[in-house]
C-alpha positions, 0 to 999 in steps of 0.5 A: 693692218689689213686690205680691203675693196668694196664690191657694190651689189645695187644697181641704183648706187652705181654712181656711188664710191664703190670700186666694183659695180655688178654691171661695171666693167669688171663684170660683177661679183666673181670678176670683182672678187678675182680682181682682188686677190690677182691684186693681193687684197685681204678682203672685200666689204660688199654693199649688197640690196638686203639680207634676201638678196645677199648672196651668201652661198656664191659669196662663200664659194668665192672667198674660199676660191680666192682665199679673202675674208669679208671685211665688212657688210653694207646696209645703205642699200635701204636709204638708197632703194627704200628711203629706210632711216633710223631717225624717221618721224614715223615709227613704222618707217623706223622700225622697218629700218632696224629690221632691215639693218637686223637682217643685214647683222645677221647675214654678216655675223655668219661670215663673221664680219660686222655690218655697218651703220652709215646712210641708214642713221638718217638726220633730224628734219621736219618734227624731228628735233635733233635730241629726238633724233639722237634719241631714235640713234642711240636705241637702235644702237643698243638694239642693234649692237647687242644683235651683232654682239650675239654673233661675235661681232660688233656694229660699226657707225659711221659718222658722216660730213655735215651734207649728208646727217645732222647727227653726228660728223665728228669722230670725237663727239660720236665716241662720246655719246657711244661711252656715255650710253655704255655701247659696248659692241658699237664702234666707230667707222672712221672715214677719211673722207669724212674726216677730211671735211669734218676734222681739224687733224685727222691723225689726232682725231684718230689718236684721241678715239683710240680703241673706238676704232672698229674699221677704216675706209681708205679714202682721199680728199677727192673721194678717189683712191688714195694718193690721188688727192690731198690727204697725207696718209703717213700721219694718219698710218703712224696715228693707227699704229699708235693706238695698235689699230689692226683692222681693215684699211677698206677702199670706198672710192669711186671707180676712177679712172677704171675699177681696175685702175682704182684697185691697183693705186689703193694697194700700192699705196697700202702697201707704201705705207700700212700693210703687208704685201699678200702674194697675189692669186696665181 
């Protein structure tokens, strides 16, 4: 298994669980990509604005600079500035969402890295029964997985606790509908701290969606760093290796009590219990 810390790009998320923030005070994306590997990160996933605003040409100079990979590419960005949802009343509104999230896959594919689906999913509200909404889900899914696909990669989908979607909270009922609806380049983004709302044993859950596991944010019960909460990760880290998970263990945590601070109790707790130790940068 491999590291990973997230690296915010949008200004009107900075409240969110994102360890570095371009106005934080690590001092944006080259201080925040530096911190990592000072650190001995594997990687970073990166929430950028949109596919225009991605950086793709520093981003690429600073992975090779400090020998990280991408793990993962947000797409959130649209529901946070744009109020963009897959499952919206209205189809133009819809469509717009896929187009952004389309972008996103292919800004992601050329570094090879998947993009993911987690905000963006929306929930079934107002006209919009849940079997619609689930219905609106789904084709995007096809759609979007099969575009991922095209890059060697595939769309990961998140599902989130019963506040934020009505759609699908559970690990295990998500990775039923992905295995009925035959989304064969859609796999599963299994957050802890999702999962400790949401899942009766999270080790089990892990356990019983098997292969469906495509990445993993590393989260504790609080939303913090792990090892500052409640959740036991040695369970959860033995269920991983049970079912041969060997993808990213990814910090979305909040910057607590600084990013610094955060980054540095997330690698030691990897390295406590999941990955290799990678020599830090020079």
């Amino acid at each position: 298994m491999k590291s990973a810390i997230t690296i915010c790009l949008v200004p009107e998320a900075r409240q969110g669980p994102f360890v570095f923030h371009p106005t934080g005070e690590t001092g944006g994306l080259a201080a925040a990509c530096r911190a990592a590997a000072e650190l001995g990160f594997d990687a970073v996933e990166i929430f950028p604005e949109s596919a225009e605003a991605f950086p793709a040409a520093e981003i690429g100079r600073l992975l090779r600079e400090h020998g990280l990979g991408l793990a993962a590419v947000g797409t959130g960005a649209g529901w946070v500035k744009q109020k963009l949802h897959l499952c919206h009343a209205d189809a133009a509104v819809r469509a717009l969402a896929r187009e952004f999230i389309a972008g996103i896959v292919d800004v992601a594919g050329e570094f090879g890295a998947p993009a993911i689906i987690g905000s963006m999913q929306g929930r079934s509200e107002g006209d919009v029964s849940r079997d619609e909404a689930v219905g609106f889900l789904v084709d995007a899914l096809h759609e979007l997985g099969a575009r991922a696909a095209v890059h060697g990669q595939v769309l990961l989908y998140e599902p989130l606790n019963r506040y934020e979607t009505n759609l699908f909270n559970r690990q295990g009922d998500a990775a039923a509908v992905l295995e009925l609806e035959g989304l064969r380049h859609v796999q599963l983004l299994c957050d802890l701290f999702h999962m400790n709302i949401e899942e009766t044993d999270v080790a089990a859950t892990l356990e019983a969606v098997g292969s469906r596991v495509g990445h993993v944010h590393w989260a504790d019960s609080n939303r913090r760093a792990m090892g500052l909460g409640h959740v036991n990760a040695g369970p959860i880290v033995a269920a991983l290796r049970t079912i041969g998970y060997q993808g990213f263990l990814s910090a979305e945590v909040f910057p607590l009590p600084t990013a610094v601070e955060a980054a540095r109790q997330t690698i030691e707790n990897l390295r406590g219990h999941a990955v290799a130790a990678r020599p830090p940068a020079a």
